[in-house]
C-alpha positions as CSV (number, residue, x, y, z in Angstrom):
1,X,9.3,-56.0,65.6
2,X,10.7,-59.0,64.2
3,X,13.8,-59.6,66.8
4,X,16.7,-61.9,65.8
5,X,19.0,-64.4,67.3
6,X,21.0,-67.7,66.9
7,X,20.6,-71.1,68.4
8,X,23.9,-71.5,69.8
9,X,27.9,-72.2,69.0
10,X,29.7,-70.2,66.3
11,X,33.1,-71.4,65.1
12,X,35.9,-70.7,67.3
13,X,39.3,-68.6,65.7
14,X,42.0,-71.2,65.0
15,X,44.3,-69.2,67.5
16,X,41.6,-70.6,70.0
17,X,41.1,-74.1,68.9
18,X,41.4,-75.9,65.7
19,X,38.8,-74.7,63.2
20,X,36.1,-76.5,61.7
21,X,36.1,-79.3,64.0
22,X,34.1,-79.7,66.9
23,X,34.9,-80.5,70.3
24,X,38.3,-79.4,69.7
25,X,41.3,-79.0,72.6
26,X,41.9,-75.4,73.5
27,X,45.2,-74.3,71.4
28,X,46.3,-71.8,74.6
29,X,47.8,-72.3,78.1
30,X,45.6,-73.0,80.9
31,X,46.4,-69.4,82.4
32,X,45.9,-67.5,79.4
33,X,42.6,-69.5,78.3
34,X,40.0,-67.7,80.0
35,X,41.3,-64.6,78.4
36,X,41.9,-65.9,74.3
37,X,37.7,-66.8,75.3
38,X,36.8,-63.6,76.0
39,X,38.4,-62.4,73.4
40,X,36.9,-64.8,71.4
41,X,33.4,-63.9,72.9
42,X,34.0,-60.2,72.4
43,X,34.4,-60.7,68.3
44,X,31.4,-62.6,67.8
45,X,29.0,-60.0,70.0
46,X,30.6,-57.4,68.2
47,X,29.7,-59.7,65.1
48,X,26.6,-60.5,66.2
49,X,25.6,-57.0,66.4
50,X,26.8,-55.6,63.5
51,X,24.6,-57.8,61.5
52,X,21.7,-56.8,63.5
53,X,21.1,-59.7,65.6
54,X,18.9,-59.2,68.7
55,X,19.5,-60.8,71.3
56,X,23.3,-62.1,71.3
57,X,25.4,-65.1,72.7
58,X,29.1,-65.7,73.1
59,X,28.7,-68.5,70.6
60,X,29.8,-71.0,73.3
61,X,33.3,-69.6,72.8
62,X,33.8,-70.4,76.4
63,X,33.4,-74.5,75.9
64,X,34.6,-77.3,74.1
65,X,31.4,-79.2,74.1
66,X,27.4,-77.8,74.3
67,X,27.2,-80.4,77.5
68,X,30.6,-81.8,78.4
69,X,31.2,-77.9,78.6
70,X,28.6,-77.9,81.7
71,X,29.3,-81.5,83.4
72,X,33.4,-80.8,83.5
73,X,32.6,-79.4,86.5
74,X,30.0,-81.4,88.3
75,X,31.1,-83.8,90.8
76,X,29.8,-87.3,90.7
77,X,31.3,-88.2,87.2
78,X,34.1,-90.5,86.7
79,X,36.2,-88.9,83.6
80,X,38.6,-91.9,83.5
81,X,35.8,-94.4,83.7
82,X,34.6,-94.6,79.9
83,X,31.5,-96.2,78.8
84,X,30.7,-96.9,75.0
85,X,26.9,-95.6,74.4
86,X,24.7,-95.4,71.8
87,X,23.7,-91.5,71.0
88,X,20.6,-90.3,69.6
89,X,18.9,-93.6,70.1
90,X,21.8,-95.0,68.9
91,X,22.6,-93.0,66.2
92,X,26.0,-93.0,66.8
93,X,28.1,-94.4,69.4
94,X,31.0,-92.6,71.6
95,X,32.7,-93.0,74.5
96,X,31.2,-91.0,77.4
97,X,32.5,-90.4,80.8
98,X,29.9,-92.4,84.0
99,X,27.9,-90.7,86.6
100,X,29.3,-93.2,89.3
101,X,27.6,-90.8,92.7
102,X,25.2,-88.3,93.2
103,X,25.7,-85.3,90.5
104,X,26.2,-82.1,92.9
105,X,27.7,-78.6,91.9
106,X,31.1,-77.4,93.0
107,X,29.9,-73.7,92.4
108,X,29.4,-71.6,89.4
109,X,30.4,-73.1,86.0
110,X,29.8,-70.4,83.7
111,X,29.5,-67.5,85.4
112,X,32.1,-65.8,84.7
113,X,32.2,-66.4,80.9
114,X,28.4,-64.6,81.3
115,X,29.5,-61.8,83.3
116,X,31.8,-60.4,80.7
117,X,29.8,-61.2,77.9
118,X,26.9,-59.1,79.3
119,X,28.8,-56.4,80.8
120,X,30.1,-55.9,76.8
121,X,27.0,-55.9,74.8
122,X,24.7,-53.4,73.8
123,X,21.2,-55.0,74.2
124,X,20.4,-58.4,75.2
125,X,22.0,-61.8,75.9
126,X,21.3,-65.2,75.9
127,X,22.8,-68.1,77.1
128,X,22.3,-72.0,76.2
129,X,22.9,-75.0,78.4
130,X,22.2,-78.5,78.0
131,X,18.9,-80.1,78.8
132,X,18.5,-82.6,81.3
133,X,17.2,-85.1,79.1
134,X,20.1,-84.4,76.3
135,X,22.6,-84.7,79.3
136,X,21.4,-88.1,80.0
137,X,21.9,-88.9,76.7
138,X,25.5,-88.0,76.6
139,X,27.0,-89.4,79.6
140,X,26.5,-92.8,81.0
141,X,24.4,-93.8,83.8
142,X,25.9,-95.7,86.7
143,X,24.3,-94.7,89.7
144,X,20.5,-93.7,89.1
145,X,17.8,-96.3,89.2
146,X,16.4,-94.7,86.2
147,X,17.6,-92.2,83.1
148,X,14.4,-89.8,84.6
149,X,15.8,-90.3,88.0
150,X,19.5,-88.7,86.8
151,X,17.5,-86.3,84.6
152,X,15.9,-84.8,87.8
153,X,19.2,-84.5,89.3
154,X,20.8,-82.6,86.5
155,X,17.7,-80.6,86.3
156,X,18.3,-79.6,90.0
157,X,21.8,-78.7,89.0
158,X,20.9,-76.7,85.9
159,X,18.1,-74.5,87.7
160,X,20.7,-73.4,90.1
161,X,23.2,-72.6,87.4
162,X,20.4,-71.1,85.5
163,X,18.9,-68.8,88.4
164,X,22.7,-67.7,89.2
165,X,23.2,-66.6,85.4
166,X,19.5,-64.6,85.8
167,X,21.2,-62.6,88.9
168,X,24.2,-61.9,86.5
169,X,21.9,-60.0,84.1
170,X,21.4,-62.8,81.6
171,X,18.1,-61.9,79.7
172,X,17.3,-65.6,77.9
173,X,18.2,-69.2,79.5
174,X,18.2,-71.2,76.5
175,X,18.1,-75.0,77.5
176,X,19.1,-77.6,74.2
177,X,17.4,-80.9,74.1
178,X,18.2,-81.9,70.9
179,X,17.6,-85.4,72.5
180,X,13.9,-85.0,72.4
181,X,13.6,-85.5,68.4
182,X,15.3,-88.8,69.1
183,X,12.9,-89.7,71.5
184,X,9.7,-88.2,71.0
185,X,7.7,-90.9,73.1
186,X,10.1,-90.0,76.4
187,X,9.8,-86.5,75.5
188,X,6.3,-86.0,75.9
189,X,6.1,-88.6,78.5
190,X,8.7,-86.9,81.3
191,X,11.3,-84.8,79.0
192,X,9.2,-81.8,79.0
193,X,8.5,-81.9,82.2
194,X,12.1,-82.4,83.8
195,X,13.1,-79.7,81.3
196,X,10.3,-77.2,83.1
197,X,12.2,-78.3,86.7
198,X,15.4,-77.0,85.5
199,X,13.4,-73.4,84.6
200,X,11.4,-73.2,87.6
201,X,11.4,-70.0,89.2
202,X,13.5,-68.0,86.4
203,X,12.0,-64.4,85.7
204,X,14.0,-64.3,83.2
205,X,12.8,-65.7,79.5
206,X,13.1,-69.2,78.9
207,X,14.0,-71.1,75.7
208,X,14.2,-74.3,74.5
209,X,16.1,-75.4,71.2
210,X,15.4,-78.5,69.4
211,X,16.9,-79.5,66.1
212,X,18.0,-82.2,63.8
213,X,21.6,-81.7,64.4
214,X,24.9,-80.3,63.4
215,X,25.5,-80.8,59.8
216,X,27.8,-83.6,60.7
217,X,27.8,-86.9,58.6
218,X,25.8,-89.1,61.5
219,X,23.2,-86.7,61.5
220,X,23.0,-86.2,57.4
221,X,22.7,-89.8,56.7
222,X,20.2,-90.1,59.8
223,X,18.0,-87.5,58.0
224,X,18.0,-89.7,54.7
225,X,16.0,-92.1,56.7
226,X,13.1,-90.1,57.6
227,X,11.3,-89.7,54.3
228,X,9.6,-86.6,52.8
229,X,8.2,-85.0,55.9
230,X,9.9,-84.9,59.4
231,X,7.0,-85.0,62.2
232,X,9.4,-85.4,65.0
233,X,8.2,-82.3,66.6
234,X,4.4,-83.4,66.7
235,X,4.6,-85.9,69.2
236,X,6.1,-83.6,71.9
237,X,4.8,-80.3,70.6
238,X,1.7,-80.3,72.6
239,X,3.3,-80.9,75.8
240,X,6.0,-78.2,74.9
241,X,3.2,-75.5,74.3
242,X,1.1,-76.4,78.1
243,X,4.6,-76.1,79.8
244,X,6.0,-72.5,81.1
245,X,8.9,-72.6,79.1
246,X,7.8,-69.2,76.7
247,X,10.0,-69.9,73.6
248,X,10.8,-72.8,71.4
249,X,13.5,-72.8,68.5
250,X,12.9,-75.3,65.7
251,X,14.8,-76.5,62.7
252,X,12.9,-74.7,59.6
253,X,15.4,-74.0,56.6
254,X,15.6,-76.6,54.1
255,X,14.3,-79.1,55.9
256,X,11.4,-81.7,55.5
257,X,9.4,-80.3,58.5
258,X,5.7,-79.5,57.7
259,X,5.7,-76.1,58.8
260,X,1.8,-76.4,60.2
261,X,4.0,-78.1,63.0
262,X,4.5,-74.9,64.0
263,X,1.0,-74.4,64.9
264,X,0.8,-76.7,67.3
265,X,2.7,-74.0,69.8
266,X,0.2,-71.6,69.4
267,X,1.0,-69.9,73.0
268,X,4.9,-70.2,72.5
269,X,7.3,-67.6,70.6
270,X,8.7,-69.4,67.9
271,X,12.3,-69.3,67.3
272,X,11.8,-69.8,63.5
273,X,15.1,-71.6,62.1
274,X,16.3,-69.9,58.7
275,X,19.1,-70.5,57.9
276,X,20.6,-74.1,57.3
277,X,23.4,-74.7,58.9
278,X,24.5,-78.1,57.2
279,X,25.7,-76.4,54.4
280,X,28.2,-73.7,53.4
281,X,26.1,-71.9,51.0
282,X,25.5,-68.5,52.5
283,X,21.6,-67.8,52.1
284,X,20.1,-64.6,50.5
285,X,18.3,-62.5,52.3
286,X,15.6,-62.8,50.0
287,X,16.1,-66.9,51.1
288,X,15.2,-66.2,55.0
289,X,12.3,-63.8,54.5
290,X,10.9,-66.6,52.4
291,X,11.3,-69.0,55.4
292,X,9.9,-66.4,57.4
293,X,7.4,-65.4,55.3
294,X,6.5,-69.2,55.3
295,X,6.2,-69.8,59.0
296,X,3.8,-66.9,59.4
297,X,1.4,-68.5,57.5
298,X,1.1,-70.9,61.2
299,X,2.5,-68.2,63.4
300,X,1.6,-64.7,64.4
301,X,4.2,-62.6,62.9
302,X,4.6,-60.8,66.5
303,X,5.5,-64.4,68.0
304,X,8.3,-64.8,65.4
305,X,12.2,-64.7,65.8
306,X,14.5,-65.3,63.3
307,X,16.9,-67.8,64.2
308,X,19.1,-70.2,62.9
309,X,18.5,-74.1,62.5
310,X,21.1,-74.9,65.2
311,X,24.7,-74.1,65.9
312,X,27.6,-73.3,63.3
313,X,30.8,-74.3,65.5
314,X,31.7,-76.9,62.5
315,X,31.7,-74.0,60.0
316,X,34.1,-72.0,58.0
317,X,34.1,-68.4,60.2
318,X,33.8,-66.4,57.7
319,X,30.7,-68.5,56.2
320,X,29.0,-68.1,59.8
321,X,29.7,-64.3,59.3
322,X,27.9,-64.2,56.2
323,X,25.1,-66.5,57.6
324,X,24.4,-63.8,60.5
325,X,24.7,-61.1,58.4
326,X,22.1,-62.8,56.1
327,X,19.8,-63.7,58.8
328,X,20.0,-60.0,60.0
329,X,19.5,-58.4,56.5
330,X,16.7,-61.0,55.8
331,X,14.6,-60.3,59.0
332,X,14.9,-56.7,57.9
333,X,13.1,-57.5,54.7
334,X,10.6,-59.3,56.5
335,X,9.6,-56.8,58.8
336,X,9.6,-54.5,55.9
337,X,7.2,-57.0,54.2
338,X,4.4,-57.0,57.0
């Protein structure tokens, strides 16, 4: 069966923060916050499943930021100590909080958002947190020798926090290193294998989600400069498919990637992304079983998921509605199809 999912954040409801922008403050009390999220969590599952997605998330309804989200509470970083840094490889610079000591743990940081979300949903769940190498390229070093040395220590961090979700019942660990497309040469050199540190040991399945970005400006105007065909993924790709991380989610709607890219992971499940998530267009189903249809040409139809190209936090909700119920009622017709 053809099993379905989504890459990550979904748009928060305006009572919870202010729509359509990311990163946003939380619009409720401190005391009342984790509740409005599990509210918040609780609509999008029940979303989720009503337009036939698989394997669920809580559509990071339970943090501001995909990595700020984990390292608020991680001791080690100076949050009043800003540093301007280029991200992406310098596709855009911001001001990031320093790592100023050793990163430790304080104890769980989102277990509690993943106990609820499981004990409430009818088959399985997943849950994303940052890659180490995408963490190091969101906050600023100013303790570790080397950006591979702090890696290793947030991978340390991440494994603990991933093995403590596991116990909670969490089926998938998804890690996102959108990071590696920026650097494809680091990647393959130490990336992938920092990223298998922070999976080590997990029974549970493991995921990784790489992608060209949020539909945000920075990102459209970095994709104008890549030409016709994106082979980002090529240079990393073999390292990816000898690691033991079992699934990989890619960017695939509307894109410029060659999809014989895709063939490169021939021992990996491919999280195939089909539906675009830099526009507002909702797709037809017809539209994602063509993408689908597409990548099993260089996949084995059995190694296929249907996913999205990243997350839709910037999006209108009800557009991310119709997205998922597209991506639910196109996976259909490709399963129909084979």
């Amino acid at each position: 069966m053809i099993r379905t999912t989504v890459a990550g954040s979904l748009p928060k409801p305006a009572w919870l923060a202010e729509p359509e922008k990311l990163w946003a403050p939380w619009r409720i009390p401190d005391d009342l916050l984790f509740e409005g999220q599990s509210d918040a969590a609780l609509a999008w599952i029940k979303c989720q499943e009503d337009a036939g997605i698989d394997i669920v998330s809580d559509g990071e309804q339970f943090r501001k930021h995909f990595v700020h989200g984990f390292l608020e509470k991680i001791e080690g970083i100076d949050w009043n100590k800003m540093t301007t840094m280029g991200i992406r490889n310098d596709r855009y610079d911001a001001q990031v909080p320093t790592v100023v000591a050793e990163v430790k743990r304080t104890g769980s940081v989102h277990g509690a958002g993943a106990k609820f979300c499981k004990e409430h949903t009818n088959g399985q769940y997943k849950f994303t947190l940052p890659g180490p190498m995408t963490i190091c390229d969101t906050i600023a070093n100013g303790y570790y020798d080397t950006r591979p040395d702090m890696a290793r220590a947030f991978a340390r961090l991440l494994n603990e926090e991933a093995k403590e979700l596991e116990a909670l019942g969490v089926d998938t660990i998804q890690f996102d290193e959108p990071a590696f497309n920026a650097f494809t040469k680091e990647a393959a050199e130490w990336g992938v294998s920092i990223l298998e540190e922070a999976a080590d040991g997990l029974k549970c399945t493991t995921a990784v989600h790489i992608c060209y970005g949020y539909g945000i400006q920075e990102n459209l105007d970095w994709k104008e400069t890549l030409g016709d065909e994106w082979r980002q993924y090529e240079d990393f790709f073999p390292a990816l498919n000898a690691s033991k991380i079992q699934q990989v989610s890619l960017e695939c709607a509307d894109s410029h990637v060659p999809h014989e890219v895709m063939a490169i992971l021939k021992d990996k499940e491919i999280l195939v992304g089909a539906i675009n998530v830099a526009t507002e267009e909702i797709e037809t189903p017809e539209k994602v079983c063509a993408t689908l249809t597409a990548a099993s040409e260089f996949v084995d139809p059995e190694r296929i998921i249907a996913c999205t190209n990243c997350g839709m936090a910037p999006l209108p909700r009800h557009v991310a509605e119709g997205k998922l119920q597209a991506l639910g009622a196109g996976a259909e017709l490709f399963r129909k199809s084979l």
